[in-house]
N, CA, C and O atoms as a Tinker XYZ file with bonds, in Angstrom:
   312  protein
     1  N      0.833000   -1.203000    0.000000    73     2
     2  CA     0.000000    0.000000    0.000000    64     1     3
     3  C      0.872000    1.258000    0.000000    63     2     4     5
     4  O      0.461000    2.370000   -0.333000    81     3
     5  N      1.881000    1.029000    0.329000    73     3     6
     6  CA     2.847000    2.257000    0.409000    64     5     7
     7  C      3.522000    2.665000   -0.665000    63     6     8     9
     8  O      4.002000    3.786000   -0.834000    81     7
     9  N      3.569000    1.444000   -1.638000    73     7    10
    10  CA     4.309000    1.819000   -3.185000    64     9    11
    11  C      2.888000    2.549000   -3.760000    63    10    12    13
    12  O      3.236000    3.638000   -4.216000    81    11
    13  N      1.626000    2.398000   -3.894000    73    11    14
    14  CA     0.848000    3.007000   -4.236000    64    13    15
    15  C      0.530000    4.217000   -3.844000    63    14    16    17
    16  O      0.025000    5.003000   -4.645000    81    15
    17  N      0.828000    4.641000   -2.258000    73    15    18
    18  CA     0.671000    5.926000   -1.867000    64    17    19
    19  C      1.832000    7.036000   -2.505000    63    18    20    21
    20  O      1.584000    8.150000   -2.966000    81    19
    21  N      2.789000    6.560000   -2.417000    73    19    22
    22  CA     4.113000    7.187000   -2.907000    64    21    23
    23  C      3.556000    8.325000   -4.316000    63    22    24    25
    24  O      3.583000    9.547000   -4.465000    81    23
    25  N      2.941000    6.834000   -5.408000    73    23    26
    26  CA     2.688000    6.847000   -6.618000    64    25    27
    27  C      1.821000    8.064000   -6.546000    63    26    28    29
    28  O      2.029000    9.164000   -7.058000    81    27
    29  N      0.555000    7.565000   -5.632000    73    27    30
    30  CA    -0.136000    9.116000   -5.714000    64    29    31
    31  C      0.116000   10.346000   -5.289000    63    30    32    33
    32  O     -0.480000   11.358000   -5.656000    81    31
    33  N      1.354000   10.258000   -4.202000    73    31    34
    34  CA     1.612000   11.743000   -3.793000    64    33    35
    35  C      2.372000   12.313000   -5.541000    63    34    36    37
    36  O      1.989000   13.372000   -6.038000    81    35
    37  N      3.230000   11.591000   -6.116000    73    35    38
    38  CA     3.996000   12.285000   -7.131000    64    37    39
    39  C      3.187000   12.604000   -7.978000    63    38    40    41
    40  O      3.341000   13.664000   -8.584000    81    39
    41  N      1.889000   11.592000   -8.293000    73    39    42
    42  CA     0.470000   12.173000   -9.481000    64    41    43
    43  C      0.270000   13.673000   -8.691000    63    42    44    45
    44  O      0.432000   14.774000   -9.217000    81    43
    45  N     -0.005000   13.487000   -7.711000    73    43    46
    46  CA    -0.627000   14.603000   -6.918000    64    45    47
    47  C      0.249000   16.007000   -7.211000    63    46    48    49
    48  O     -0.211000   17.134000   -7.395000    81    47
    49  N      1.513000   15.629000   -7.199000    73    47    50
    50  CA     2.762000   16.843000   -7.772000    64    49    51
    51  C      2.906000   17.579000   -9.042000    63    50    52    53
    52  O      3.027000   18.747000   -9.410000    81    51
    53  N      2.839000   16.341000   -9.581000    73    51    54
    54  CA     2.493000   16.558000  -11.205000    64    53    55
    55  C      1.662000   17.090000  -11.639000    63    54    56    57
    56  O      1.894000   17.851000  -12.578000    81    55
    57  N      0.005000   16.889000  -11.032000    73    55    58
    58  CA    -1.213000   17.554000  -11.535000    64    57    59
    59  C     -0.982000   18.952000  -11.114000    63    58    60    61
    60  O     -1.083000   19.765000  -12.033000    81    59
    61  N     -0.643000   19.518000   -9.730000    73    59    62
    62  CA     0.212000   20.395000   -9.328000    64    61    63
    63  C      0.720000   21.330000  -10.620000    63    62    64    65
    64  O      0.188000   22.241000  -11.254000    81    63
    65  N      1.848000   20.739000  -10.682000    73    63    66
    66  CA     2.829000   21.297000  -11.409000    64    65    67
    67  C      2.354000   21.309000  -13.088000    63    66    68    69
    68  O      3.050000   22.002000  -13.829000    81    67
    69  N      1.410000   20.700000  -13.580000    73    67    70
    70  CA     0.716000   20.799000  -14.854000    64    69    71
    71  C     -0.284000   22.358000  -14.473000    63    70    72    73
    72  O     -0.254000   23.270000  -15.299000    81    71
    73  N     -0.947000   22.477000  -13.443000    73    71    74
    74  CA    -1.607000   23.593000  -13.427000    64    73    75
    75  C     -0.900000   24.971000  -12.714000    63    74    76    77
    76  O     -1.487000   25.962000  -12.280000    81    75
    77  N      0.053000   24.790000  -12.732000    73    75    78
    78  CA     1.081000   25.858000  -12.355000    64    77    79
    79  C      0.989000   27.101000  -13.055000    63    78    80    81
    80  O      0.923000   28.158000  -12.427000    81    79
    81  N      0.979000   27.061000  -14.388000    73    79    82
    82  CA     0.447000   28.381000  -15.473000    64    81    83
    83  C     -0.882000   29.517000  -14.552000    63    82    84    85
    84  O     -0.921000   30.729000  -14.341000    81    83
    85  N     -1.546000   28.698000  -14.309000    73    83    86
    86  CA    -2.896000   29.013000  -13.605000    64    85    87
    87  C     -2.887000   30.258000  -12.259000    63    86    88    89
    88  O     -3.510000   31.305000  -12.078000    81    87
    89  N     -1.719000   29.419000  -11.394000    73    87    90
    90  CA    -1.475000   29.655000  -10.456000    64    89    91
    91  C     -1.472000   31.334000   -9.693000    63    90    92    93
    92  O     -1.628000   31.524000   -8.487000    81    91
    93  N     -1.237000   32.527000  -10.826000    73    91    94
    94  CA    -1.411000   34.102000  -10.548000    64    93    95
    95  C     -2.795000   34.281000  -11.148000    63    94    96    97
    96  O     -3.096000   35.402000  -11.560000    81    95
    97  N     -3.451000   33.530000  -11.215000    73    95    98
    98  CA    -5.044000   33.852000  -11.856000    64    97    99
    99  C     -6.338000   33.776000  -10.882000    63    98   100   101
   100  O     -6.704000   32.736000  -10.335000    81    99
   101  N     -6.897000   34.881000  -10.765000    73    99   102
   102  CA    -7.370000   35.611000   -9.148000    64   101   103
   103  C     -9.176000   34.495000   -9.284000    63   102   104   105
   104  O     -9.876000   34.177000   -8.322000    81   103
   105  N     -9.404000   34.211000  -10.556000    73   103   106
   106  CA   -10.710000   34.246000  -10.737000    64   105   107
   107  C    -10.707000   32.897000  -10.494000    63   106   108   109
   108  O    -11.157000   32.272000  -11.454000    81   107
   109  N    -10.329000   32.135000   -9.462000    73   107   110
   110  CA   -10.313000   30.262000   -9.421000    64   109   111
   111  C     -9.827000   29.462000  -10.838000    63   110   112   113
   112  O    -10.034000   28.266000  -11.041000    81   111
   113  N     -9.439000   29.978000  -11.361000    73   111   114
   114  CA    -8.961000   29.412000  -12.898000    64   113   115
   115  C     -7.770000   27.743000  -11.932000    63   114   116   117
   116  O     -7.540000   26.567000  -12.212000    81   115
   117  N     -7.488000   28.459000  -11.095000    73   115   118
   118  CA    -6.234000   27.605000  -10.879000    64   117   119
   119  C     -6.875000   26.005000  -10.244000    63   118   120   121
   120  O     -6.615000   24.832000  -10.515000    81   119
   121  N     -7.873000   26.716000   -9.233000    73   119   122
   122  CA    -8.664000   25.495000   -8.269000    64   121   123
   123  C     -9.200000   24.827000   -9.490000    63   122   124   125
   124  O     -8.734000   23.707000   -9.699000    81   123
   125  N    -10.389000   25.433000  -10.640000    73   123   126
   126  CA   -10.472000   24.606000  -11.700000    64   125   127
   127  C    -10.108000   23.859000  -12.055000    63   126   128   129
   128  O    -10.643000   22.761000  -11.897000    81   127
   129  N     -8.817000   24.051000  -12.845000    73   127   130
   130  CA    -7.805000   23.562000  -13.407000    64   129   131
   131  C     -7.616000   22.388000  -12.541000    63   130   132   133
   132  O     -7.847000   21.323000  -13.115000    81   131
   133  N     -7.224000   22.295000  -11.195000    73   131   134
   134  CA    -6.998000   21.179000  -10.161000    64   133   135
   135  C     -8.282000   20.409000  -10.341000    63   134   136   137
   136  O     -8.294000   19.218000  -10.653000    81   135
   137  N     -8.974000   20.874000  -10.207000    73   135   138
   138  CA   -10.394000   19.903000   -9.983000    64   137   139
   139  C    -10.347000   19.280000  -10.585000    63   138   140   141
   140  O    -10.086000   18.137000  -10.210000    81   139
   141  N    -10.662000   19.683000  -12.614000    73   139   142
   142  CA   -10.916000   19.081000  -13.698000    64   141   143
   143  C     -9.828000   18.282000  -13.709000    63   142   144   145
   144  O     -9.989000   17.256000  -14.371000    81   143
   145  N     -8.278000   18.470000  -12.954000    73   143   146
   146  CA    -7.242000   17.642000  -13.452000    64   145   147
   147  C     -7.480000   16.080000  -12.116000    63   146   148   149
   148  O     -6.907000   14.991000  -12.166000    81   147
   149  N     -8.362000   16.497000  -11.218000    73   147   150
   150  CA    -8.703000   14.984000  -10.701000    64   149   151
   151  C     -7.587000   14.860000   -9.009000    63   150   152   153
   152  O     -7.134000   14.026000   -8.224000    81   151
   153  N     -7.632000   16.336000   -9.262000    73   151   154
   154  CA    -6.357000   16.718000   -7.538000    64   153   155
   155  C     -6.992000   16.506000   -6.619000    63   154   156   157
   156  O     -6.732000   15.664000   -5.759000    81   155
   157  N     -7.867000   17.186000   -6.645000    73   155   158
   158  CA    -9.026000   17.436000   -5.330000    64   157   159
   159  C     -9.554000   15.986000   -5.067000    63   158   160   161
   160  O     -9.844000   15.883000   -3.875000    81   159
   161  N     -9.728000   15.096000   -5.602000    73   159   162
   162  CA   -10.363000   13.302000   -5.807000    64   161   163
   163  C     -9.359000   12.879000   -5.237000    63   162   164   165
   164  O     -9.383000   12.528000   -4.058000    81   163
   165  N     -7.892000   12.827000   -6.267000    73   163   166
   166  CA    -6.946000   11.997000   -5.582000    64   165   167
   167  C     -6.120000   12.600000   -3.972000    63   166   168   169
   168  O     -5.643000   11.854000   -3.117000    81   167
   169  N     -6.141000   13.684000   -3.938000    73   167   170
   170  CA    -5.909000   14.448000   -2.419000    64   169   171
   171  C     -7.034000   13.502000   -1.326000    63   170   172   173
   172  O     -6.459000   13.076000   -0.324000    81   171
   173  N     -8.073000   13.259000   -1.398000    73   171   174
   174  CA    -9.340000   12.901000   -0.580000    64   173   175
   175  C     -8.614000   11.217000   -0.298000    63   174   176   177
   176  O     -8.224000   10.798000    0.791000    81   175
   177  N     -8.586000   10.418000   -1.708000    73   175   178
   178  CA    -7.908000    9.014000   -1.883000    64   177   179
   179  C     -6.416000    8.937000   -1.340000    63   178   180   181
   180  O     -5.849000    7.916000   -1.728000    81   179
   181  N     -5.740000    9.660000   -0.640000    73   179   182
   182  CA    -4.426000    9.742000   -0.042000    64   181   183
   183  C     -4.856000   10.077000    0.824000    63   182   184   185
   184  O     -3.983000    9.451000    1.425000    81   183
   185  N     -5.626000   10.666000    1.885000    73   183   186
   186  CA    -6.129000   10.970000    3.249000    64   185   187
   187  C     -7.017000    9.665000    3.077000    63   186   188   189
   188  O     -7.292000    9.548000    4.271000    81   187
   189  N     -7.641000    8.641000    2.502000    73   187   190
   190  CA    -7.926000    7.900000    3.101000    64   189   191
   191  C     -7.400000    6.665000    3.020000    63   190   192   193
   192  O     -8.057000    5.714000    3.444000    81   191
   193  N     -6.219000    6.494000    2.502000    73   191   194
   194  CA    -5.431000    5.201000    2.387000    64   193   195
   195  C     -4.291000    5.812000    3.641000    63   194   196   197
   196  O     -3.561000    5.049000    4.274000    81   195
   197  N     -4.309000    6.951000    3.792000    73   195   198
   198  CA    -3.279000    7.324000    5.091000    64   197   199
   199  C     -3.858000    6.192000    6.280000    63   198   200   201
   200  O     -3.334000    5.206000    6.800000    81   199
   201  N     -5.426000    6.960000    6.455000    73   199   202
   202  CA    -5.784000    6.873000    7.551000    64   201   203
   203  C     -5.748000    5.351000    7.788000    63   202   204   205
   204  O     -5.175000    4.955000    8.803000    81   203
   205  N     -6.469000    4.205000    6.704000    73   203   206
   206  CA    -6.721000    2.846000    6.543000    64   205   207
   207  C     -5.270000    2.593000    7.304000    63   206   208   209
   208  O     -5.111000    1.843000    8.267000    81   207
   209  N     -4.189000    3.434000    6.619000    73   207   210
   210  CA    -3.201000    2.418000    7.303000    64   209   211
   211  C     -2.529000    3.189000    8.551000    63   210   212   213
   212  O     -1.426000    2.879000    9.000000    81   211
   213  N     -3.345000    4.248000    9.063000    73   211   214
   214  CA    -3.151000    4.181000   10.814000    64   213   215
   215  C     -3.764000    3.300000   11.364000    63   214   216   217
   216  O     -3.301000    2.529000   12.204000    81   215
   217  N     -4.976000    3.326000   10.907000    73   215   218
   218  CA    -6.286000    1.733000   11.165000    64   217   219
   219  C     -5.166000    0.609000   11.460000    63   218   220   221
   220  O     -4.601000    0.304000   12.511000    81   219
   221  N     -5.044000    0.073000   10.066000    73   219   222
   222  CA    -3.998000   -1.065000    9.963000    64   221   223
   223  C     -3.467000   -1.048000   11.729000    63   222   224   225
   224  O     -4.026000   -1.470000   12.741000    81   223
   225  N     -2.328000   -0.453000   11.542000    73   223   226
   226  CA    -1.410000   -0.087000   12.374000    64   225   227
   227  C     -1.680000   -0.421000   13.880000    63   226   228   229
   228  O     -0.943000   -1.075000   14.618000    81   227
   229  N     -2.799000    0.118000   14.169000    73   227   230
   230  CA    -3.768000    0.169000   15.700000    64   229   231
   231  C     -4.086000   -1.324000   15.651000    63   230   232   233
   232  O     -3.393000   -2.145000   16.251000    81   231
   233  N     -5.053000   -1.621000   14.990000    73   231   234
   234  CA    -5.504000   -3.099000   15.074000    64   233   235
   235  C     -4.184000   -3.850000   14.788000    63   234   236   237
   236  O     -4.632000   -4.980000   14.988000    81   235
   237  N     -2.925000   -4.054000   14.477000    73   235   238
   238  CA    -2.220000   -4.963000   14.499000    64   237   239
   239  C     -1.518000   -4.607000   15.990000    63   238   240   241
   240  O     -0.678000   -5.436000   16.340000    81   239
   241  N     -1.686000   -3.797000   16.656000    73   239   242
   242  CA    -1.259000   -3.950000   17.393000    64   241   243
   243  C     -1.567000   -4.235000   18.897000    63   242   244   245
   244  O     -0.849000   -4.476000   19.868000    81   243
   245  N     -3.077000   -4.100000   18.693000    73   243   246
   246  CA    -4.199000   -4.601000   19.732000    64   245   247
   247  C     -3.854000   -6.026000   19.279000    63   246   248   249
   248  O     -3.759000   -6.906000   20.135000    81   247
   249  N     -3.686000   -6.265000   18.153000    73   247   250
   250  CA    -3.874000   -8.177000   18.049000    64   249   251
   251  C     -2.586000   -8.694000   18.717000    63   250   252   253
   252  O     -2.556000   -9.794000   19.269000    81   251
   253  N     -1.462000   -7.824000   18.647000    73   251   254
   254  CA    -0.417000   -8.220000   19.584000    64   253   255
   255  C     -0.403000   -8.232000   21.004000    63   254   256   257
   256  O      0.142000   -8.997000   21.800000    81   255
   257  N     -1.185000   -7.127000   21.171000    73   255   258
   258  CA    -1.601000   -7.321000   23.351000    64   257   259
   259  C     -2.208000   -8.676000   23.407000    63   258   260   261
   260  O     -1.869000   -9.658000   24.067000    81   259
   261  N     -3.478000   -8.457000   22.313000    73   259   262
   262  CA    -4.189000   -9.364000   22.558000    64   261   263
   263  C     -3.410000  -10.869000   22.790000    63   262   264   265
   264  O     -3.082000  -11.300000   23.895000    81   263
   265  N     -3.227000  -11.455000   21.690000    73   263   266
   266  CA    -2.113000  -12.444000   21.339000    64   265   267
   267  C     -1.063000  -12.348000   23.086000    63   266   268   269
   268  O     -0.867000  -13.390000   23.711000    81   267
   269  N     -0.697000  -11.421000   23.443000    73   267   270
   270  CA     0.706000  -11.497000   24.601000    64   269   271
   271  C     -0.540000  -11.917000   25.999000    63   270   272   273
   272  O     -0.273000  -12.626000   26.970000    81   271
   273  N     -1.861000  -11.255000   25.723000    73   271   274
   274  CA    -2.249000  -11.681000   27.130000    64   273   275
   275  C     -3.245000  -12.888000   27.214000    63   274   276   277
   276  O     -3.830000  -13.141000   28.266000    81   275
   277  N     -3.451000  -13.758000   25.866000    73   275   278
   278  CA    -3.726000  -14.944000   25.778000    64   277   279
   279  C     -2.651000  -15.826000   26.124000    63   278   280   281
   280  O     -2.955000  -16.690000   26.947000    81   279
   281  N     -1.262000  -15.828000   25.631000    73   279   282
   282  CA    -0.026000  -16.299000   25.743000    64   281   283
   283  C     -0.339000  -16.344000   27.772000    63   282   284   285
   284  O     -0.738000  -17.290000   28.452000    81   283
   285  N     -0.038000  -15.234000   28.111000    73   283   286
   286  CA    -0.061000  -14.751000   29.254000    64   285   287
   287  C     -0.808000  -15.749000   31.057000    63   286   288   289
   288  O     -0.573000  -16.177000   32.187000    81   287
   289  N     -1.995000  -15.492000   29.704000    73   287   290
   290  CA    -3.460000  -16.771000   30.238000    64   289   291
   291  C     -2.994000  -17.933000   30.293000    63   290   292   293
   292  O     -2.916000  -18.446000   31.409000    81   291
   293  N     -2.560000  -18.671000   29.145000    73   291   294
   294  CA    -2.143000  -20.101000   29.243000    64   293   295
   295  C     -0.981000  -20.759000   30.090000    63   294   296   297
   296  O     -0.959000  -21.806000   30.737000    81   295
   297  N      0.195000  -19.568000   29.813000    73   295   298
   298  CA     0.919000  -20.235000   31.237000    64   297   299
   299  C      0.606000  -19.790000   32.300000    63   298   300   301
   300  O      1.408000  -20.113000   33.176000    81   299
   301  N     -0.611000  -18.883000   32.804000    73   299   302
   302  CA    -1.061000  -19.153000   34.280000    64   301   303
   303  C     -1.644000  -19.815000   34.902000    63   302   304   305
   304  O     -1.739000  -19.832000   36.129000    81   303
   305  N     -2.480000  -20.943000   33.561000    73   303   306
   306  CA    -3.524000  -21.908000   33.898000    64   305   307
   307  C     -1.973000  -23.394000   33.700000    63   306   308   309
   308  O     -2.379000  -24.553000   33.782000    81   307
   309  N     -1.086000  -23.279000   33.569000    73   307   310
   310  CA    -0.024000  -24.353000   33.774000    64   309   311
   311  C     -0.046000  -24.728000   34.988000    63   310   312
   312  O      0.734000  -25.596000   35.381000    81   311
């Protein structure tokens, strides 16, 4: 999941840097430009593959308490 996030931060740069021309233009020309180029979508899809893998992260590591105080259980019932 992380070679894919990578991938989208640099799309994310690129679409960026494709609407850069835009960028001194007072009348939203620039936000446009981002929108129609699919920034604003893939910005949303990188905040939520972040978060999935703080998720990830938390639950693997509850499964490790968990897991240490089952371990824990069995040699007290020895």
């Amino acid at each position: 999941m992380i070679i894919n996030l990578e991938i989208m931060k640099k799309r994310l740069e690129q679409i960026k840097s494709q609407a850069s021309h835009w960028l001194s233009s007072s009348d939203g020309s620039y936000e446009m430009c981002l929108n129609e180029k699919g920034y604003y979508k893939l910005q949303k899809h990188i905040k939520l593959v972040e978060r999935l893998n703080e998720i990830e992260d938390t639950v693997d590591a509850l499964m490790d308490e968990h897991n240490a105080i089952l371990e824990q259980i069995g040699e007290d019932m020895r």
